[in-house]
BAPADO-768145 format. One record per residue: residue in one letter; x, z, y of N, C-alpha, C, O, CB in turn. Coordinates in Angstrom, 2 decimals, decimal comma. Atoms other than C-alpha are relative to their C-alpha. Glycine has a CB too. Layout:
+----+---------+---------+---------+---------+---------+---------+---------+---------+---------+---------+---------+---------+---------+---------+---------+
| aa |      nu |      nw |      nv |     cau |     caw |     cav |      cu |      cw |      cv |      ou |      ow |      ov |     cbu |     cbw |     cbv |
+----+---------+---------+---------+---------+---------+---------+---------+---------+---------+---------+---------+---------+---------+---------+---------+
|  a |       X |       Z |       Y |       X |       Z |       Y |       X |       Z |       Y |       X |       Z |       Y |       X |       Z |       Y |
...
+----+---------+---------+---------+---------+---------+---------+---------+---------+---------+---------+---------+---------+---------+---------+---------+
This chain:
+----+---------+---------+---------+---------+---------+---------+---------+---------+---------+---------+---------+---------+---------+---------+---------+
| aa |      nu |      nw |      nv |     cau |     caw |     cav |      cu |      cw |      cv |      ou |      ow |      ov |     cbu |     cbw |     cbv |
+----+---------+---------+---------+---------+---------+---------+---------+---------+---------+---------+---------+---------+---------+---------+---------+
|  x |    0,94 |   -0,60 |    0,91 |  -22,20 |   39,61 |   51,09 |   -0,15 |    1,47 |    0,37 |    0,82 |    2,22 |    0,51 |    0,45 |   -0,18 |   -1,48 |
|  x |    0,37 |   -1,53 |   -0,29 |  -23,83 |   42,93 |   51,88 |    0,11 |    0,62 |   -0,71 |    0,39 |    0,10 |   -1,79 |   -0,99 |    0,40 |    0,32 |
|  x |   -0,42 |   -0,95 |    1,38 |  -23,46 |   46,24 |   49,81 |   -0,84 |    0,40 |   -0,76 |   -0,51 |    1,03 |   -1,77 |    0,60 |    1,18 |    0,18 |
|  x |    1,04 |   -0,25 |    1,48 |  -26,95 |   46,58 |   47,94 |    0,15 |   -1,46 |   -0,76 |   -0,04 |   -1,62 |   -1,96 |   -2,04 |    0,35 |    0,44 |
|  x |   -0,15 |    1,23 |    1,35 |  -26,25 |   42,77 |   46,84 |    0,71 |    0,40 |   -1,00 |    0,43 |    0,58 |   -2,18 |    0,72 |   -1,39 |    0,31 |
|  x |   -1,22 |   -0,45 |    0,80 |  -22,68 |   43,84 |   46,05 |   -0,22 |    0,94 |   -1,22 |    0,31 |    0,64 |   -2,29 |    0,93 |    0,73 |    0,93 |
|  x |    0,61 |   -0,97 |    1,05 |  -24,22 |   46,81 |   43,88 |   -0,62 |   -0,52 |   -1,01 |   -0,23 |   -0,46 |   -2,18 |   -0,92 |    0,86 |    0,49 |
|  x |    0,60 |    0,54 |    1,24 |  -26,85 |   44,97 |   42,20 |    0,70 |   -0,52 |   -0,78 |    0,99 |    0,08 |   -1,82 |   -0,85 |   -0,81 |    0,13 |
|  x |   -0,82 |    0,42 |    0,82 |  -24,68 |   42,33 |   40,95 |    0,83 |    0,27 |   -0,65 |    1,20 |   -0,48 |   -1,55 |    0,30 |   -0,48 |    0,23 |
|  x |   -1,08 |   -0,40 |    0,80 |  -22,08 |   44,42 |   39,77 |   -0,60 |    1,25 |   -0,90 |    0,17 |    1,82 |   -1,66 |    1,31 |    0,41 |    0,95 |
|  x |    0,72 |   -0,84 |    1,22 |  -24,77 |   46,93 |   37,74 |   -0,59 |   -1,31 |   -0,64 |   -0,84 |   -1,04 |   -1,82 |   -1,34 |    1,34 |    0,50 |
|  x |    0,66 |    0,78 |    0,86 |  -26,39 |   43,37 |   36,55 |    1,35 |   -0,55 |   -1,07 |    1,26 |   -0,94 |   -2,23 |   -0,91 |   -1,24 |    0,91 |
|  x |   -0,89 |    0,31 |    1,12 |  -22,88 |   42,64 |   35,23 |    0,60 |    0,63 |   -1,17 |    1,28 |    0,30 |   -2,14 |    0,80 |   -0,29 |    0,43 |
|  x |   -0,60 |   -1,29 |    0,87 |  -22,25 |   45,69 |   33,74 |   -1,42 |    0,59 |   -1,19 |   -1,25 |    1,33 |   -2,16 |    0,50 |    1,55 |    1,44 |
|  x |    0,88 |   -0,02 |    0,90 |  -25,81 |   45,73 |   32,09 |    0,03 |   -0,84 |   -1,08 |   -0,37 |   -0,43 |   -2,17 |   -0,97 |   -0,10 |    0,51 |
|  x |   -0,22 |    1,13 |    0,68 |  -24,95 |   42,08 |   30,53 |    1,24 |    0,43 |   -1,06 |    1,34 |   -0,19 |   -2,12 |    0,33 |   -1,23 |    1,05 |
|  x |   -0,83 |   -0,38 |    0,44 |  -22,03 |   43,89 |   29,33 |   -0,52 |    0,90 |   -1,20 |   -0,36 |    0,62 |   -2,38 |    0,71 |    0,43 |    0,95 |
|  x |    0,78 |   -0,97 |    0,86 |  -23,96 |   46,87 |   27,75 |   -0,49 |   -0,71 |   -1,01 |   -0,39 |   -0,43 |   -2,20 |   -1,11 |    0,72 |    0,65 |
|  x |    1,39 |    0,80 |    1,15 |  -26,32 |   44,50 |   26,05 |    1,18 |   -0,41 |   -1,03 |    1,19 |    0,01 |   -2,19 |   -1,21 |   -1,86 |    0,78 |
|  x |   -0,93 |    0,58 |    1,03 |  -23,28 |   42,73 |   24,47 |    0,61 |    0,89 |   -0,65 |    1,13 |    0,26 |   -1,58 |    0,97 |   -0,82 |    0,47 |
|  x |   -0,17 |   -1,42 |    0,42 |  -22,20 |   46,28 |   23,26 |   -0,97 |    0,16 |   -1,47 |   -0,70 |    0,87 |   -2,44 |   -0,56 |    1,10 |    1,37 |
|  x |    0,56 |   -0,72 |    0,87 |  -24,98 |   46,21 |   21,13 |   -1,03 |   -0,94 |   -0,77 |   -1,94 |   -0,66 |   -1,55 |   -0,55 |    1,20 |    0,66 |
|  x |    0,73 |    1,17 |    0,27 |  -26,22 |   42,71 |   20,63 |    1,04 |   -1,24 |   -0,04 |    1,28 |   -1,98 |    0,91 |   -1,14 |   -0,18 |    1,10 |
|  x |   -1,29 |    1,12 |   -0,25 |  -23,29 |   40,27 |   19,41 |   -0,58 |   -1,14 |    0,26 |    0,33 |   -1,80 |    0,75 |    1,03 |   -0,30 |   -1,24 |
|  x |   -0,06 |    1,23 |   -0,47 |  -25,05 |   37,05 |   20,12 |   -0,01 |   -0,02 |    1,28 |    0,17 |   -1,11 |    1,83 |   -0,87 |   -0,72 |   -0,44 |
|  x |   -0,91 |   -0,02 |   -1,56 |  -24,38 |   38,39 |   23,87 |    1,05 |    0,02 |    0,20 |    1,57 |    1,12 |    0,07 |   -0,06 |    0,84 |    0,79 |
|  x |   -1,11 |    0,32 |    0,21 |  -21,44 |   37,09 |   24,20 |    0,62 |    0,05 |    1,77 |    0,20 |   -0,78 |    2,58 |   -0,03 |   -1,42 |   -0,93 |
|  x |   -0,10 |   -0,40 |   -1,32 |  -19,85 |   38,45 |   27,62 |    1,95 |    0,29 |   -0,53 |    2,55 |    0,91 |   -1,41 |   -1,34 |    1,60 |    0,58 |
|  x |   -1,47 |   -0,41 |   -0,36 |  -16,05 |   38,15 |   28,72 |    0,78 |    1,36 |    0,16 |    0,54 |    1,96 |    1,21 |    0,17 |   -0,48 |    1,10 |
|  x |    0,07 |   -1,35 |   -0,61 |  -14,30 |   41,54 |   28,49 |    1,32 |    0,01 |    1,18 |    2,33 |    0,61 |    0,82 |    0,18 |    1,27 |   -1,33 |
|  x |   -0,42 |    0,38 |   -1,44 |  -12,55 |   40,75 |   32,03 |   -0,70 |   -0,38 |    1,04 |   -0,91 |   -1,57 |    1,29 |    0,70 |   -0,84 |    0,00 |
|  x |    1,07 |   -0,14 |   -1,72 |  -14,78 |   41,58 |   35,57 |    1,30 |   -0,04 |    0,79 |    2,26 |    0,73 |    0,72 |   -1,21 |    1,90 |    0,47 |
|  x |   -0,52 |    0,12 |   -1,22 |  -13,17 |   40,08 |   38,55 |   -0,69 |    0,52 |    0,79 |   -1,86 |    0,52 |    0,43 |    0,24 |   -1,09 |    0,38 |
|  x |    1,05 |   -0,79 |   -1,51 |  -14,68 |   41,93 |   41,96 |    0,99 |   -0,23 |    1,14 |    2,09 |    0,24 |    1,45 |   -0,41 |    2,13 |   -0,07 |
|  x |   -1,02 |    0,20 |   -1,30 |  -13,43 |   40,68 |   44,85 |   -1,17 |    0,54 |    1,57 |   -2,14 |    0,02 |    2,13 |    0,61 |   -2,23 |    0,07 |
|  x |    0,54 |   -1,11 |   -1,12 |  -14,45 |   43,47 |   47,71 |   -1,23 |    0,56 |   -0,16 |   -2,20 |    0,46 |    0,59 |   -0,11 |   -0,52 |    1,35 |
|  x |    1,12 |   -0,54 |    0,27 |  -16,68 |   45,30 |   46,00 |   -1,17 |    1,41 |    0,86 |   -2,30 |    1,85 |    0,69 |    0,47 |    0,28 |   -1,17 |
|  x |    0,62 |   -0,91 |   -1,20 |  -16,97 |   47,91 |   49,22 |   -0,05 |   -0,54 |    0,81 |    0,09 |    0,25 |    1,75 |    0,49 |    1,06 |    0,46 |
|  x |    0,23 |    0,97 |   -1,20 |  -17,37 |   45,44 |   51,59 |   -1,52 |    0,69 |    0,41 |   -2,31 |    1,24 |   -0,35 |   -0,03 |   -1,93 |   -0,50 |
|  x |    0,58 |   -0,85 |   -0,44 |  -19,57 |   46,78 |   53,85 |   -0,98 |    1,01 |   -0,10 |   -2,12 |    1,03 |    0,36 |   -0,10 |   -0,34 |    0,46 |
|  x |    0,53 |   -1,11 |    0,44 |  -20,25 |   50,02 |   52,41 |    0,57 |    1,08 |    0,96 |    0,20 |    2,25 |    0,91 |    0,28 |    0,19 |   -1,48 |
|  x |   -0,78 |   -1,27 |   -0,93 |  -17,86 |   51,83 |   55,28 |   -0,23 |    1,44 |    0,59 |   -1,33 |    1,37 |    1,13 |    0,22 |   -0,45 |    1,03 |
|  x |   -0,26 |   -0,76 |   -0,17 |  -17,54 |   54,74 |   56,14 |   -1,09 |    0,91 |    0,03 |   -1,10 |    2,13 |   -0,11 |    0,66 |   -0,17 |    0,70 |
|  x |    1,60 |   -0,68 |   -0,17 |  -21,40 |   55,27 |   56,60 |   -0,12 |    1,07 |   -0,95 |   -0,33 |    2,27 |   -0,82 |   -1,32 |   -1,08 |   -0,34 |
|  x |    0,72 |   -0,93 |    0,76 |  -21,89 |   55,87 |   53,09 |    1,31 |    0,27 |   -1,09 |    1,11 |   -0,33 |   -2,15 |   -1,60 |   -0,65 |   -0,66 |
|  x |   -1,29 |   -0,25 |    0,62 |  -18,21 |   57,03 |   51,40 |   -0,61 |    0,91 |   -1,26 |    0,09 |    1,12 |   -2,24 |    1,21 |    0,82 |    1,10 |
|  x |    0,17 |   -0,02 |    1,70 |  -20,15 |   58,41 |   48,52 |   -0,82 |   -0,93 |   -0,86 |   -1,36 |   -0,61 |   -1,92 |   -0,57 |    1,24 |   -0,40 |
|  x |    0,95 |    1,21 |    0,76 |  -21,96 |   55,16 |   47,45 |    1,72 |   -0,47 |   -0,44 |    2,00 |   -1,06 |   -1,49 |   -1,38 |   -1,44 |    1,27 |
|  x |   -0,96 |    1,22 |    0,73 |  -18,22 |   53,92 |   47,39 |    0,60 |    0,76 |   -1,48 |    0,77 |    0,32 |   -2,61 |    1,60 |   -0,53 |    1,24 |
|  x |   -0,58 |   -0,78 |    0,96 |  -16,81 |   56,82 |   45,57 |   -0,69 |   -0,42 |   -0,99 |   -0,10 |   -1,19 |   -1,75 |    0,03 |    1,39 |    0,16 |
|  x |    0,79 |    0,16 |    1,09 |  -19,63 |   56,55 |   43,18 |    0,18 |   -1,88 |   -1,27 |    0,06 |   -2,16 |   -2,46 |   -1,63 |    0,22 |    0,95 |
|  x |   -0,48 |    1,46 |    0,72 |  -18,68 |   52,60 |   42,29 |    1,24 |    0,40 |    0,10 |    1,52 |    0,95 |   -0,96 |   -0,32 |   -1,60 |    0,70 |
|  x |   -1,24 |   -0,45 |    0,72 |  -15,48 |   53,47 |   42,24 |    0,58 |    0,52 |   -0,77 |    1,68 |    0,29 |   -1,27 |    0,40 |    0,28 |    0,24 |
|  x |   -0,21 |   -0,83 |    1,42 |  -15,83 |   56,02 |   39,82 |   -0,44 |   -0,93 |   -1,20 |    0,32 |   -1,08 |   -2,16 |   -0,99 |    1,49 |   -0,06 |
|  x |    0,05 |    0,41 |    0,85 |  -17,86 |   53,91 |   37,83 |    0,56 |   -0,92 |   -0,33 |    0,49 |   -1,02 |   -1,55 |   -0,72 |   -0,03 |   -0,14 |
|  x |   -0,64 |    1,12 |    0,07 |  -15,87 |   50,79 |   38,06 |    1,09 |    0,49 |   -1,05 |    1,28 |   -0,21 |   -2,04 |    0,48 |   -0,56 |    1,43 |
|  x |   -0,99 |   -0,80 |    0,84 |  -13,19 |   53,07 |   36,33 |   -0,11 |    0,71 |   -1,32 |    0,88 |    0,82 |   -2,04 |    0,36 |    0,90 |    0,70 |
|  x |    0,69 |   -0,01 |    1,03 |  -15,26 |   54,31 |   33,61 |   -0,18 |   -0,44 |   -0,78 |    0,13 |   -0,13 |   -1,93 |   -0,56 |    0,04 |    0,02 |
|  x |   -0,23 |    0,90 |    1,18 |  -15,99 |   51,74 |   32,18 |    0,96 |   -0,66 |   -0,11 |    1,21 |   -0,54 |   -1,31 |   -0,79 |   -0,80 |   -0,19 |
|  x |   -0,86 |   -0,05 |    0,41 |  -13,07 |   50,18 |   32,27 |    0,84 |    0,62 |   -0,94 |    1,63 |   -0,05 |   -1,60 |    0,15 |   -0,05 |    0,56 |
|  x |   -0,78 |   -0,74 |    0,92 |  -11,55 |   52,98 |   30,27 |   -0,93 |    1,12 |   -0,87 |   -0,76 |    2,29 |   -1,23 |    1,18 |    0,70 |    0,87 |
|  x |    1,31 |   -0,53 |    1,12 |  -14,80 |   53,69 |   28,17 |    0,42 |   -0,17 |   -1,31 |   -0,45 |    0,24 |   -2,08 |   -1,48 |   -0,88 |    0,06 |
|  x |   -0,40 |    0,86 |    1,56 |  -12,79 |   52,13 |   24,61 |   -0,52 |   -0,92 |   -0,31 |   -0,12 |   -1,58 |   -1,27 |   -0,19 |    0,55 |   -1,20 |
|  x |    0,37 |    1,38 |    0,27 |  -14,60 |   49,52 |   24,65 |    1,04 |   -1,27 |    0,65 |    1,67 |   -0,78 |    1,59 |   -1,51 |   -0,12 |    0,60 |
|  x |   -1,35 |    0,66 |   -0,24 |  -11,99 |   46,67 |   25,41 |   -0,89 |   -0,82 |    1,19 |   -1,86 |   -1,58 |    1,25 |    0,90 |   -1,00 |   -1,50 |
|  x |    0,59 |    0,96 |   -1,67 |  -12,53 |   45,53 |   29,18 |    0,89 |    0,44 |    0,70 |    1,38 |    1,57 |    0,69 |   -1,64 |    0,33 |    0,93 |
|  x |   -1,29 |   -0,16 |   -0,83 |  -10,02 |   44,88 |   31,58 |   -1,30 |   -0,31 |    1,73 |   -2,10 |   -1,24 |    1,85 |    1,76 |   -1,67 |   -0,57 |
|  x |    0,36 |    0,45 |   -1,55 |  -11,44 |   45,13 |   35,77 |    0,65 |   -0,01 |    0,68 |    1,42 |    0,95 |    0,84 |   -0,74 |    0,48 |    0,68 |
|  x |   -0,79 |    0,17 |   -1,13 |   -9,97 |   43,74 |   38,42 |   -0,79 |   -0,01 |    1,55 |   -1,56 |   -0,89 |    1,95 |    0,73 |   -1,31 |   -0,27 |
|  x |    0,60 |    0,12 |   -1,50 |  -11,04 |   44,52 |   42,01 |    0,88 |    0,39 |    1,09 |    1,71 |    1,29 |    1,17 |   -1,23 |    0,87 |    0,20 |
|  x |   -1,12 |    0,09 |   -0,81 |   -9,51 |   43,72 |   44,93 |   -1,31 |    0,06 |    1,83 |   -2,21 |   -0,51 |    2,45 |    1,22 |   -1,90 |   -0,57 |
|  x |    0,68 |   -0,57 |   -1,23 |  -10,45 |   45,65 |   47,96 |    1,18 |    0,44 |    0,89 |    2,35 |    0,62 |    0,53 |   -1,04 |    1,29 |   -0,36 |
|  x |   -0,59 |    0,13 |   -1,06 |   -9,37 |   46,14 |   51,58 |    0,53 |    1,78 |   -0,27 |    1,70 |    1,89 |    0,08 |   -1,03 |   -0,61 |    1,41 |
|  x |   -0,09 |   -1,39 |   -0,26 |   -9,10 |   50,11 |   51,26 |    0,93 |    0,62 |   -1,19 |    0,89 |    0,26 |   -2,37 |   -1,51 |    0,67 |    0,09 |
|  x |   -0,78 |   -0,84 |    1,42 |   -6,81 |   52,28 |   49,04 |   -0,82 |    0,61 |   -0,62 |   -1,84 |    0,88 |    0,01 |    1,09 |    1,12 |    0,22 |
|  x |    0,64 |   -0,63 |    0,53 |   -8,20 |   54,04 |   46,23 |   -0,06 |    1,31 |    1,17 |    0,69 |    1,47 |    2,14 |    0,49 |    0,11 |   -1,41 |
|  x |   -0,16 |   -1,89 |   -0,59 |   -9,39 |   58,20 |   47,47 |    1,41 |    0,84 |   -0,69 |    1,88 |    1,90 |   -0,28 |   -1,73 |    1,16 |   -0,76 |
|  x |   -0,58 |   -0,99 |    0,82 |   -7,03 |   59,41 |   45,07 |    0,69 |   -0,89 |   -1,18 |    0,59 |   -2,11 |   -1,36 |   -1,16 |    1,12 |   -0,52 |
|  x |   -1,21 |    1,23 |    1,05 |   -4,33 |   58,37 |   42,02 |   -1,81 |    0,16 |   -1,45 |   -2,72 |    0,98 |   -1,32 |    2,80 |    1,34 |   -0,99 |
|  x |    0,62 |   -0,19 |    1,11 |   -6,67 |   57,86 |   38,53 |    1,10 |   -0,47 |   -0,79 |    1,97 |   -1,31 |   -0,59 |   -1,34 |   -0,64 |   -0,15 |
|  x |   -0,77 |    0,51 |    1,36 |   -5,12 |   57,77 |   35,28 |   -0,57 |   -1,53 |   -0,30 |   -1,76 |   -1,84 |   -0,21 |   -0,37 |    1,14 |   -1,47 |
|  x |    0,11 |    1,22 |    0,73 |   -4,91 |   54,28 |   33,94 |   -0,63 |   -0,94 |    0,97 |   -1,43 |   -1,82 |    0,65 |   -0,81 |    0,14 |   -1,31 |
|  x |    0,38 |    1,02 |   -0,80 |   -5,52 |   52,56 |   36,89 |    1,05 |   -0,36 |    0,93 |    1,73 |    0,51 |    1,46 |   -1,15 |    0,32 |    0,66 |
|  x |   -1,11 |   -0,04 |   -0,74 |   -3,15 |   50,77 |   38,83 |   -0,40 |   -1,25 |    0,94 |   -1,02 |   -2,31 |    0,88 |    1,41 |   -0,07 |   -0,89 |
|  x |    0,26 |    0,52 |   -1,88 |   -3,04 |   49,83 |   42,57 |    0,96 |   -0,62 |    0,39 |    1,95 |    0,05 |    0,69 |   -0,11 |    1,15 |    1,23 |
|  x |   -0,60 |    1,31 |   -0,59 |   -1,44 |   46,61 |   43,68 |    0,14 |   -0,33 |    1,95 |   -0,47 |   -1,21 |    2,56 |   -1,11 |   -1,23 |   -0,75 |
|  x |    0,66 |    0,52 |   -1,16 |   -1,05 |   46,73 |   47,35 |    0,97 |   -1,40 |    0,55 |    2,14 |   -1,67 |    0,27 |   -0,12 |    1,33 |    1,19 |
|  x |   -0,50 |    1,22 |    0,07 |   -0,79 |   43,20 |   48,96 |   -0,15 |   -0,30 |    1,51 |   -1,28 |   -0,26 |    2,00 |   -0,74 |   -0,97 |   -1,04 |
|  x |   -0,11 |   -0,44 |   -1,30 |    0,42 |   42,98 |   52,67 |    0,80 |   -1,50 |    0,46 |    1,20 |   -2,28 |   -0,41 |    0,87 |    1,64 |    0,19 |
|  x |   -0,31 |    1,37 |   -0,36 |    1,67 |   39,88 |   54,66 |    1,75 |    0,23 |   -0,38 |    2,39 |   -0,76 |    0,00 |   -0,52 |   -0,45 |    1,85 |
|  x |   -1,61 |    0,14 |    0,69 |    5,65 |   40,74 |   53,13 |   -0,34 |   -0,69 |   -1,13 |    0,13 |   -1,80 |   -1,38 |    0,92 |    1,51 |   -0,46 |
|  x |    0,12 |   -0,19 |    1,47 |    4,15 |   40,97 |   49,60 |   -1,95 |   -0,93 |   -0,29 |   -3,01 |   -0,38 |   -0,58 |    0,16 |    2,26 |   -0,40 |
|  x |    1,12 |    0,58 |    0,17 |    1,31 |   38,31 |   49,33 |   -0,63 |   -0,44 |   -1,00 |   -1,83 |   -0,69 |   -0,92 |    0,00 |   -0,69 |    0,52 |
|  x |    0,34 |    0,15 |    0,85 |    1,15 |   37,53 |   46,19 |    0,47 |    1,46 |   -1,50 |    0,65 |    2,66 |   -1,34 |    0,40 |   -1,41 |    0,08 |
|  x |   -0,35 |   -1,18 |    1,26 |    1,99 |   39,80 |   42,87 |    1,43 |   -0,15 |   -0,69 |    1,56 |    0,32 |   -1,82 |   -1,16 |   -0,16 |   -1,36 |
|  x |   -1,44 |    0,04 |    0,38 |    5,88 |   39,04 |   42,38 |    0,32 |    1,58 |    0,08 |    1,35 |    1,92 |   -0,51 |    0,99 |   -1,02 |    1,07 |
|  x |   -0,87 |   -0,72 |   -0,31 |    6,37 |   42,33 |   43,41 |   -0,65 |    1,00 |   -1,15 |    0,27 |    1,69 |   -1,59 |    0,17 |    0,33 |    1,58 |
|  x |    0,88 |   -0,54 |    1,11 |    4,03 |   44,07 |   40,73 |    0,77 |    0,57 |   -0,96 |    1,47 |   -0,27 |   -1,52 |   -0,84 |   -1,00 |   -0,66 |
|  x |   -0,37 |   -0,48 |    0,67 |    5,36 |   46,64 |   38,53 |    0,04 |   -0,84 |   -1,62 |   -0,75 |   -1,77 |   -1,44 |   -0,59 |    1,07 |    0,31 |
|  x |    0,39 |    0,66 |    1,44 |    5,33 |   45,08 |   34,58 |   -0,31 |    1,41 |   -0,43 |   -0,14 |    2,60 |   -0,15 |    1,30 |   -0,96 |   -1,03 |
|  x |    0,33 |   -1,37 |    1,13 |    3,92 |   46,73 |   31,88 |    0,57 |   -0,02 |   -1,22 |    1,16 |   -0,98 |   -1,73 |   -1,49 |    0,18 |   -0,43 |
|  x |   -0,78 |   -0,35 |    0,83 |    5,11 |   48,01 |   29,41 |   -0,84 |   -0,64 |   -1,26 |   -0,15 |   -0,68 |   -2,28 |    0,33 |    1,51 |    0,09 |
|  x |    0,57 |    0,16 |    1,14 |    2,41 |   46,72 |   26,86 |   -0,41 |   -1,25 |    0,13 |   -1,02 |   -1,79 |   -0,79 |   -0,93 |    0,89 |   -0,34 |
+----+---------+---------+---------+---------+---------+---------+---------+---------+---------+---------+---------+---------+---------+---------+---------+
């Protein structure tokens, strides 16, 4: 999948989201899976990723109750509060090794 699909679909999910924000018979899961949501967005354009990356994080931690999970090849740029980075390497292939939480 290319990276203006990748984009659209993940602002059409996040619009479906909005709507349900403000229209309860939209009834929308508050849990987004994204599996490689920078897939080929590389290096070309590193502020299209930043920019979904920021927002991916945003909303997530907008108060509105939504948990995102995305699972990408690249490390975050940088640490964010309230986000936490799972890395998963041919030792550690699955999530046994995963910090718990505390909540």
């Amino acid at each position: 999948m290319g990276s203006p699909k990748v984009i659209t679909n993940i602002a059409a999910l996040l619009s479906l989201r909005d709507l349900g924000r403000t229209d309860p018979a939209v009834r929308v899961p508050p849990l987004l899976i994204i599996d490689s949501p920078l897939a080929d967005l590389g290096a070309v354009d590193r502020s299209t990723r930043h920019r979904l990356i920021d927002t991916l994080i945003d909303v997530a931690s907008d108060g509105y109750a939504c948990q995102i999970i995305a699972a990408t090849n690249d490390l975050l740029p940088h640490p964010y509060s309230g986000v936490r980075e799972i890395s998963v390497n041919t030792d550690n292939r699955l999530f046994d090794h995963a910090p718990r939480s505390d909540t």
